[in-house]
C-alpha positions as CSV (number, residue, x, y, z in Angstrom):
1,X,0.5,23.7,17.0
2,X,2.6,20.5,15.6
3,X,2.7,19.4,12.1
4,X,-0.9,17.1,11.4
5,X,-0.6,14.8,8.0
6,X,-3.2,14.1,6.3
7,X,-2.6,10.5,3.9
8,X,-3.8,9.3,1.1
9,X,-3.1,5.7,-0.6
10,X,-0.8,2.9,-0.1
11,X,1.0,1.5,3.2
12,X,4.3,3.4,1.6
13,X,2.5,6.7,1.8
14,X,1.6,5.7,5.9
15,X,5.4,4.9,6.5
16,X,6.5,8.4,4.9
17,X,3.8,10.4,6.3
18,X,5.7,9.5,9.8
19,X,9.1,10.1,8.5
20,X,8.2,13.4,6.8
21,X,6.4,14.6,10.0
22,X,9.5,13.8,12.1
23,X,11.4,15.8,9.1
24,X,8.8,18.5,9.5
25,X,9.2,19.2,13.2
26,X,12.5,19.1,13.4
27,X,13.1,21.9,10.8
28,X,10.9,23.5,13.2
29,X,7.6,23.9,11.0
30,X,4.5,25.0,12.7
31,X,0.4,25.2,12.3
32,X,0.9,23.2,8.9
33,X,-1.1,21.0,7.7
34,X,0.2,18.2,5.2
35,X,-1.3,16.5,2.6
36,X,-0.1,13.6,1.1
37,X,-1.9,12.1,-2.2
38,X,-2.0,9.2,-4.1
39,X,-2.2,9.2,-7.9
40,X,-3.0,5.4,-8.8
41,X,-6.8,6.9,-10.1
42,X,-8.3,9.8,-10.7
43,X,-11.0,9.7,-8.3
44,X,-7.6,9.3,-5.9
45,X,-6.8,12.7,-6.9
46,X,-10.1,14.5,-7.0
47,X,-10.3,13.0,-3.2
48,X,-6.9,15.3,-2.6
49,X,-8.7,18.4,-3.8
50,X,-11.6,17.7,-2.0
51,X,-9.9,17.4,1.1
52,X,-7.6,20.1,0.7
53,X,-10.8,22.8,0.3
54,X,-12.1,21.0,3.5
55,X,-9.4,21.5,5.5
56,X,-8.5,25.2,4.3
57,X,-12.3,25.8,5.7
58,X,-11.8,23.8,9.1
59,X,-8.3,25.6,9.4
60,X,-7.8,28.7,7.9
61,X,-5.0,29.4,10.0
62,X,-2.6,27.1,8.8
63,X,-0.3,26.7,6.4
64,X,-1.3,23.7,3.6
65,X,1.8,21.7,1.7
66,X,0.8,18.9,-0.3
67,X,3.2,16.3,-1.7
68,X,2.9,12.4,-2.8
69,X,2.1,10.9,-6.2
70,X,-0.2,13.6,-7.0
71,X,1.9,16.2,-6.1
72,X,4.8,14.7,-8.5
73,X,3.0,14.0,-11.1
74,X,0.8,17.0,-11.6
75,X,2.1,20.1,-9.2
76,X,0.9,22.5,-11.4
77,X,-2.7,21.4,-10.7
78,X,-2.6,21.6,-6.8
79,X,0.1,24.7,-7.0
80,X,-2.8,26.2,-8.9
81,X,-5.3,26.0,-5.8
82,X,-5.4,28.9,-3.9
83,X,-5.5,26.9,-0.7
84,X,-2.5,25.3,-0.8
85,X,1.1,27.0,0.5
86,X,3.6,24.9,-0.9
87,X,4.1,21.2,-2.9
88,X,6.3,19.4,-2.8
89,X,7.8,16.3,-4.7
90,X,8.3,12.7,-3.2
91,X,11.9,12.8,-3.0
92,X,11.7,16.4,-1.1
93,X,9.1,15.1,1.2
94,X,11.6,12.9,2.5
95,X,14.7,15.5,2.8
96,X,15.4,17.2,5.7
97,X,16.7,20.1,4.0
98,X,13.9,20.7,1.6
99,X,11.5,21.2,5.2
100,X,14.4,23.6,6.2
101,X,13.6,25.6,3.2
102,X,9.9,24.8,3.4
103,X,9.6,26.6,6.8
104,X,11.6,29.7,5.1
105,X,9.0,29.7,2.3
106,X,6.2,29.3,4.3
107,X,7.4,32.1,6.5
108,X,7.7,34.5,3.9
109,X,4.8,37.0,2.8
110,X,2.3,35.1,0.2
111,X,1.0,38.1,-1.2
112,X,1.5,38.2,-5.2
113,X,3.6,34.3,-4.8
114,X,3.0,32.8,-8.6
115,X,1.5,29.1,-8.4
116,X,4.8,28.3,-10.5
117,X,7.0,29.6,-6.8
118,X,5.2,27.1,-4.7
119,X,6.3,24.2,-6.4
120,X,9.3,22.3,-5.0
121,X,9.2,19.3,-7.3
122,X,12.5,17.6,-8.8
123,X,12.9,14.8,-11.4
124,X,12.0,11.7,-10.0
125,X,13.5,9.6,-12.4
126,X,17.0,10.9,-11.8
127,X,16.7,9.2,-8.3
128,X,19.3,6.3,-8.4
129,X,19.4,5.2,-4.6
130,X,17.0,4.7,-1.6
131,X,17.9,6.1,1.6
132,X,17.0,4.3,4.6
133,X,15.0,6.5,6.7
134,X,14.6,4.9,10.3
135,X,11.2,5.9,12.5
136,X,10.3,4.8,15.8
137,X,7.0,3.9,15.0
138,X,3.5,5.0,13.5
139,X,1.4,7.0,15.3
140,X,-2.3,5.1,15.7
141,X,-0.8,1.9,14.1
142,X,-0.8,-1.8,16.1
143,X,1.6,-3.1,12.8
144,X,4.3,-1.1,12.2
145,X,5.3,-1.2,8.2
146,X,9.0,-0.8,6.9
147,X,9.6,0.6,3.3
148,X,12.5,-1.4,1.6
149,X,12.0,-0.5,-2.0
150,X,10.4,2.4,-3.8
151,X,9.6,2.6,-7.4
152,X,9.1,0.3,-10.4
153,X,11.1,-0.4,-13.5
154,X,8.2,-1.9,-15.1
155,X,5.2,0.2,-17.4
156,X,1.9,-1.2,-17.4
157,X,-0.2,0.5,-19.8
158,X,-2.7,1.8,-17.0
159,X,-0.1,3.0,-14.2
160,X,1.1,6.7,-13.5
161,X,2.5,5.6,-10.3
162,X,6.3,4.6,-11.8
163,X,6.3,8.6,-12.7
164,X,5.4,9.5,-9.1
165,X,7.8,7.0,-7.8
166,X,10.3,6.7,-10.0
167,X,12.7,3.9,-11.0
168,X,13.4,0.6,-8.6
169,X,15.6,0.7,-5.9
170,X,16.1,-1.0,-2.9
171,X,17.0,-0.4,0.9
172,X,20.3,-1.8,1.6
173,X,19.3,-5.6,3.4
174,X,20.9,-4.3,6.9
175,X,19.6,-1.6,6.8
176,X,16.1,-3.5,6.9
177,X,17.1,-5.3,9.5
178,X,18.4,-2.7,11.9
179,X,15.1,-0.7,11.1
180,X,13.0,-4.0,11.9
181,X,14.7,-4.6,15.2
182,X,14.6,-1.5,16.7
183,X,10.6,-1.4,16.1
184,X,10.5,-4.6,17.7
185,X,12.2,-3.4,20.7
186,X,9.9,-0.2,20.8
187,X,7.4,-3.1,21.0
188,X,5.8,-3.8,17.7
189,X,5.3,-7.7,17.3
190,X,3.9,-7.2,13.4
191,X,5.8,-5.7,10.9
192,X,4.9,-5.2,7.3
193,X,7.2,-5.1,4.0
194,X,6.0,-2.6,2.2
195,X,7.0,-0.6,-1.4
196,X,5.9,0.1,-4.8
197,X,7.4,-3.3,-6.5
198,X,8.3,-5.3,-3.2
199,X,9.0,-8.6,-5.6
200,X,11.8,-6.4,-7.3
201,X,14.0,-6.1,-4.2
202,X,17.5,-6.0,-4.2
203,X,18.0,-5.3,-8.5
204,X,20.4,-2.6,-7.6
205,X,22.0,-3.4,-4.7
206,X,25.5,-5.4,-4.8
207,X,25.3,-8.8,-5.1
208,X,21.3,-8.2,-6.1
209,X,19.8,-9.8,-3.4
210,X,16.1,-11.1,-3.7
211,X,13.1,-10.6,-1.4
212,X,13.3,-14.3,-0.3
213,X,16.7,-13.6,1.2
214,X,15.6,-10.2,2.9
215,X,13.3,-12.1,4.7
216,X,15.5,-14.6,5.5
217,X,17.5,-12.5,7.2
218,X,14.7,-10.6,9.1
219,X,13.6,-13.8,10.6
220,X,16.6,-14.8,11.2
221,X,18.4,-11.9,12.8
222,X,15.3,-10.8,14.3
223,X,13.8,-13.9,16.0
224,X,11.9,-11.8,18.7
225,X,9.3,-10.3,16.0
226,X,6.4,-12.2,15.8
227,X,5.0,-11.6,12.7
228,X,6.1,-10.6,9.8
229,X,3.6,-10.0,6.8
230,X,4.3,-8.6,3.2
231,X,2.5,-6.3,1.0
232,X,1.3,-6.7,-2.2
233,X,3.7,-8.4,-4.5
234,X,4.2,-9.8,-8.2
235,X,3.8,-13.3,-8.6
236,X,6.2,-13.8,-11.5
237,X,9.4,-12.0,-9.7
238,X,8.5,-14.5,-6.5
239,X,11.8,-16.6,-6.0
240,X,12.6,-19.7,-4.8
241,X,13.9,-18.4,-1.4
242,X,10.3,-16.3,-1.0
243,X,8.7,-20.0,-1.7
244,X,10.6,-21.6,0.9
245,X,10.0,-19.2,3.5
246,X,6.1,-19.5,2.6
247,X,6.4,-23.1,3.4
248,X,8.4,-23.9,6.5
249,X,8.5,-19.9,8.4
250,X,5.1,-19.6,10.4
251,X,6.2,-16.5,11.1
252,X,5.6,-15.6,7.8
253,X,2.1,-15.1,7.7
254,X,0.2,-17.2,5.8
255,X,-1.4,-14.6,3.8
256,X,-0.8,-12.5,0.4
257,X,-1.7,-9.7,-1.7
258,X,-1.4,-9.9,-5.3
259,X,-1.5,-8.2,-8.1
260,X,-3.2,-9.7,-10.7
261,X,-5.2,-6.6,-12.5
262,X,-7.1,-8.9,-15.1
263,X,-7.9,-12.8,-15.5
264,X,-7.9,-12.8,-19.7
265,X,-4.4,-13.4,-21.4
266,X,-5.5,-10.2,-24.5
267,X,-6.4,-7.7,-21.2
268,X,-3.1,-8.8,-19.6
269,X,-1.3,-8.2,-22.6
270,X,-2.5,-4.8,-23.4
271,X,-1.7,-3.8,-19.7
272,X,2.0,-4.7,-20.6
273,X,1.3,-7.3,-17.3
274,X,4.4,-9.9,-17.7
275,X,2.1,-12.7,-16.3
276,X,-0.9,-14.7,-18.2
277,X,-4.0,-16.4,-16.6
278,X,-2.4,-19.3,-16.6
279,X,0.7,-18.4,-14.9
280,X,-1.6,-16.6,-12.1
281,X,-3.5,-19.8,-11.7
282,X,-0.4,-22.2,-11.3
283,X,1.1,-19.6,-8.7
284,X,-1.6,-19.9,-6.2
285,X,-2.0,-23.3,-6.8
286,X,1.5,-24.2,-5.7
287,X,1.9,-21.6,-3.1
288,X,-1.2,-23.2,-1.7
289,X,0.4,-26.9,-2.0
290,X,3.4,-25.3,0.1
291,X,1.0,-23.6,2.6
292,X,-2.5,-25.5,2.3
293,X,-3.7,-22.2,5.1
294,X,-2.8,-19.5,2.6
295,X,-4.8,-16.9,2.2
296,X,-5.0,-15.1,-1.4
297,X,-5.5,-11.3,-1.9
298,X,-5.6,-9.2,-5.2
299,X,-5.9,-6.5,-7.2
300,X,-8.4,-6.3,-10.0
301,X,-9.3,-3.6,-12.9
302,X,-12.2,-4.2,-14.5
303,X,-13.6,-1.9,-18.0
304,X,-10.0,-1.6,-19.1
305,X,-10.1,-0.8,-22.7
306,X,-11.7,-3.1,-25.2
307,X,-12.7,-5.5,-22.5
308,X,-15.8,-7.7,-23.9
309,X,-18.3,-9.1,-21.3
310,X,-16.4,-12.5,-22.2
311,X,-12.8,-10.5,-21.1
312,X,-14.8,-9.6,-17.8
313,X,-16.2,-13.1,-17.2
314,X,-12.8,-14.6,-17.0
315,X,-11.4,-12.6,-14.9
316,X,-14.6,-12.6,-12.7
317,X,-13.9,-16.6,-12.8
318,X,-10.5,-15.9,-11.3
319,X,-12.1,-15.5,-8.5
320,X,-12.6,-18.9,-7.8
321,X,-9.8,-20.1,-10.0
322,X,-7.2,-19.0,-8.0
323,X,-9.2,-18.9,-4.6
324,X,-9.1,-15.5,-4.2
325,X,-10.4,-14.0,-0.8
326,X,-9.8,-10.3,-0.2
327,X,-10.3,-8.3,-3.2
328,X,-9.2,-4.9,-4.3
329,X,-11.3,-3.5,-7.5
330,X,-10.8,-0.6,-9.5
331,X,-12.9,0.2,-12.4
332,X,-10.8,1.9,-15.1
333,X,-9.1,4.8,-14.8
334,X,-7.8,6.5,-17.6
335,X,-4.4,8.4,-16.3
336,X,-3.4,11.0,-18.4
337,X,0.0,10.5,-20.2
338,X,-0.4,6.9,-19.9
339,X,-0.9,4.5,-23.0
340,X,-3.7,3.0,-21.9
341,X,-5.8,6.3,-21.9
342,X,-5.1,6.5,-26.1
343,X,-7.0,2.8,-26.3
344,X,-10.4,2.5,-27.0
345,X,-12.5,2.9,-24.2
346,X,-15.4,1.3,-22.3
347,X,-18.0,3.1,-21.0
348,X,-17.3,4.0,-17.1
349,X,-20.9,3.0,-16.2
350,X,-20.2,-0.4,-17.6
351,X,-16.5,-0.5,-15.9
352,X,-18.5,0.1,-12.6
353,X,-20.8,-2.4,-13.3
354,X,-18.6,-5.1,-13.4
355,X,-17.1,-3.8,-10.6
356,X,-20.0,-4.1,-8.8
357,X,-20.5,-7.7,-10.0
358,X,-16.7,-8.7,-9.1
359,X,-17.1,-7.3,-5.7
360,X,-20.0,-9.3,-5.6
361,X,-18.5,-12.6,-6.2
362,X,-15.7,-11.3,-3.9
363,X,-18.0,-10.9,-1.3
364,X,-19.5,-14.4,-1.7
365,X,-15.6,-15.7,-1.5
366,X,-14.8,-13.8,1.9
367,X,-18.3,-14.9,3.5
368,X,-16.9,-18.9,2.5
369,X,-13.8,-18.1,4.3
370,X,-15.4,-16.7,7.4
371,X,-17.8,-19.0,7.3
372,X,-14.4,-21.9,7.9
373,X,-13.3,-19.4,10.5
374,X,-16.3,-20.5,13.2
375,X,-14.8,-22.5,15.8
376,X,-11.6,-22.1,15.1
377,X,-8.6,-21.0,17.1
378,X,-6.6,-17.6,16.0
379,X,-4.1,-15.4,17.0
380,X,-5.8,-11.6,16.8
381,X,-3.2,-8.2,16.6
382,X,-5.1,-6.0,18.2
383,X,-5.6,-2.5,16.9
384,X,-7.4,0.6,16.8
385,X,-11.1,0.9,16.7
386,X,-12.2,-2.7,18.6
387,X,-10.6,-4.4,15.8
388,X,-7.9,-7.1,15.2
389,X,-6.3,-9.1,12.6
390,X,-5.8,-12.6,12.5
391,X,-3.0,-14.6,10.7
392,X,-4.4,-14.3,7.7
393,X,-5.5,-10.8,7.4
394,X,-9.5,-12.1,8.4
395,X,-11.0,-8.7,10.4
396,X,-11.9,-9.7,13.7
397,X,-14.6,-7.1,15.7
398,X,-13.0,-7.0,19.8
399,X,-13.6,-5.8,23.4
400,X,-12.6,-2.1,24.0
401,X,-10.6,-3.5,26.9
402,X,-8.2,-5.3,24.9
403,X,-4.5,-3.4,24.9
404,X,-3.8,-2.4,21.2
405,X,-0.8,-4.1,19.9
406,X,-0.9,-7.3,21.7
407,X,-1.9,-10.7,20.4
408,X,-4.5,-12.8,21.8
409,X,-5.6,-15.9,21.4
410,X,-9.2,-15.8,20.8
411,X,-11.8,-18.8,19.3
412,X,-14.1,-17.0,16.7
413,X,-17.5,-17.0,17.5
414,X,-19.7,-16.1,14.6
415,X,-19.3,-13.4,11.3
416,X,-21.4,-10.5,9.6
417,X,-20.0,-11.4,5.9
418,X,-17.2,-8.8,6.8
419,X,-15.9,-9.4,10.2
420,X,-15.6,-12.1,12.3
421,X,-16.4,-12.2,16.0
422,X,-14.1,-13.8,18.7
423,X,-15.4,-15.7,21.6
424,X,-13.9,-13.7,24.2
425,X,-15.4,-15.5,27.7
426,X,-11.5,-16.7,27.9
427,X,-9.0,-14.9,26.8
428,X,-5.6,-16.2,26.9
């Protein structure tokens, strides 16, 4: 039986699940089952757990490793489950060695093994470069994502994730390029930039190049992809060469995520955010000059510590302040080990409350953008599950007998407040 992988989290997790699975086979590990967490909450983590007991009953044959965020930043806890064989850190995960030595470990008698001997876990922060690691694709995926930064230099109050990651670096730009290209010719037509800090890109490579150039040169050197589509980004580190591409590259889609986290300037500050309300504001106000179709994502905590009900109305108003469409909300988290888990804190009952209302007035937001959709011409990715993507990111419910990973031109018909629907009596 081949190596399955389970994966929690972010796009960067999908993209190393495959490269960690090609790893994994090729050092010839069997009837193993890998787990891959996330760390950005603690409900994140207690999902890991959960899953790892689950799949220890459905398969208690195999051999469990778990690696990821989770795994880095708290081993001790899962190499303390009796379920789980081995963890590993995120560096490892990646190594083609450490599976070598993976398979000897999980070869090797179990009987009396200390939680402290399953643990394969080095210091992340003494990671100075990123390897490229080249895959042919992603199993089940239409998009096909490309990881060309990992880590963040930066320490929001709230975040664990820059001691899971590590410190920023950067995939050499060519490297990007060669990786894009040869998933275009395996015949991917979108392809995602994907990281931990994607806006940092190029800090520590020669000549430090910024994300505006890489995708310069993607689109440039790559003119058979299609579409090319970035991940969540930072709107203070966007440069003038991102900007540009927004305006005049259709190929850039005209859609992205950001991470705002709060819409009050005291929050902001006490999440160590290097942004204010007003700078959020202004930033989707001009990207949206440059590229009137834009569609605006983001990420939003609400209950941080000391937030008032006049904190959570303004970032609540943010909503429409910045014309905000997709929404990602997190009610607090406290992370262990991180400062913000020392501040005074709100009660989680009212942190999910205001969760609820700011997914709420999300909610409204997406059903006024859908609601523009109707009538309107789009090209659709299709992908797994009778579902597609437009341009900018709008779901779009399909046909089973569409081919997965083609685009198609389709007029949308109606919406559900999630979804649109396409008019598919002529397809082209």
């Amino acid at each position: 039986m081949s190596v399955d992988v389970v994966t929690f989290g972010c796009r960067l997790n999908i993209y190393e699940s495959e490269v960690l699975r090609q790893h994994a086979e090729k050092a010839g590990v069997d009837d193993t089952v890998v787990i891959n967490t996330c760390a950005v909450t603690g409900e994140a983590v207690r999902q890991a757990r959960q899953a790892i007991r689950r799949i220890r009953r459905e398969r208690p044959g195999a051999r469990l490793v778990v690696t990821g965020c989770a795994a880095q930043t708290e081993p001790e806890t899962f190499a303390a489950m009796p379920e789980v064989d081995r963890v590993l850190g995120n560096t490892e995960k990646l190594d083609r060695t450490a599976w070598i030595h993976t398979r000897a470990a999980l070869a090797a008698p179990t009987f009396g093994i200390s939680a402290e001997e399953k643990i394969a876990v080095n210091d992340i922060m003494a990671v100075k470069e990123q390897a490229p690691h080249p895959i042919d694709g992603l199993d089940g995926h239409a998009r096909a994502f490309v990881q060309v930064q990992n880590g963040c230099d930066h320490r929001c109050t709230f975040c664990i994730i820059p001691y899971g990651r590590g410190n920023s670096r950067s995939v050499p730009m060519g490297e990007v390029v060669t990786q894009v290209r040869s998933l275009v010719e395996n015949g991917y037509r979108e392809v995602v930039l994907t990281g931990v800090d994607v806006t940092s890109y190029g800090a520590n490579l020669p000549g430090a190049p910024k994300l505006g150039a890489l995708v310069r040169q993607i689109l440039k050197h790559v003119p058979e992809l299609e579409r090319l589509r970035l991940s969540s980004i930072d709107s203070v580190e966007a440069d003038r060469d991102l900007l540009d591409a927004i305006a005049d590259e259709p190929r850039l889609m005209p859609h992205l995520h950001l991470s705002l986290q709060a819409g009050d300037d005291m929050i902001l500050k006490r999440m160590k955010r290097r942004h204010s309300r007003a700078d959020a504001v202004a930033f989707c106000a001009q990207v949206r000059r440059l590229r009137p179709d834009i569609v605006f994502g983001a990420d939003i905590i609400t209950g941080f510590p000391t937030e008032t009900e006049a904190m959570f109305t303004r970032s609540l108003d943010l909503v429409e302040e910045c014309g905000l469409t997709h929404l990602h909300v997190f009610p607090f988290s406290p992370r262990k080990g991180t400062p913000a888990a020392r501040m005074p804190q709100i009660s989680p009952a009212v942190a999910k409350e205001r969760a609820r209302r700011l997914r709420s007035r999300g909610e409204k937001a997406l059903r006024r953008r859908l609601d523009g959709e109707i009538g309107r011409r789009r090209a659709v990715l299709v992908e797994a599950g009778h579902v597609g993507h437009t341009e900018h990111f709008m779901t779009v419910k399909l046909p089973p007998s569409l081919r997965r990973g083609s685009i198609v031109s389709l007029t949308m018909a109606e919406h559900d407040g999630r979804r649109l629907t396409a008019d598919v009596g002529a397809l082209t």
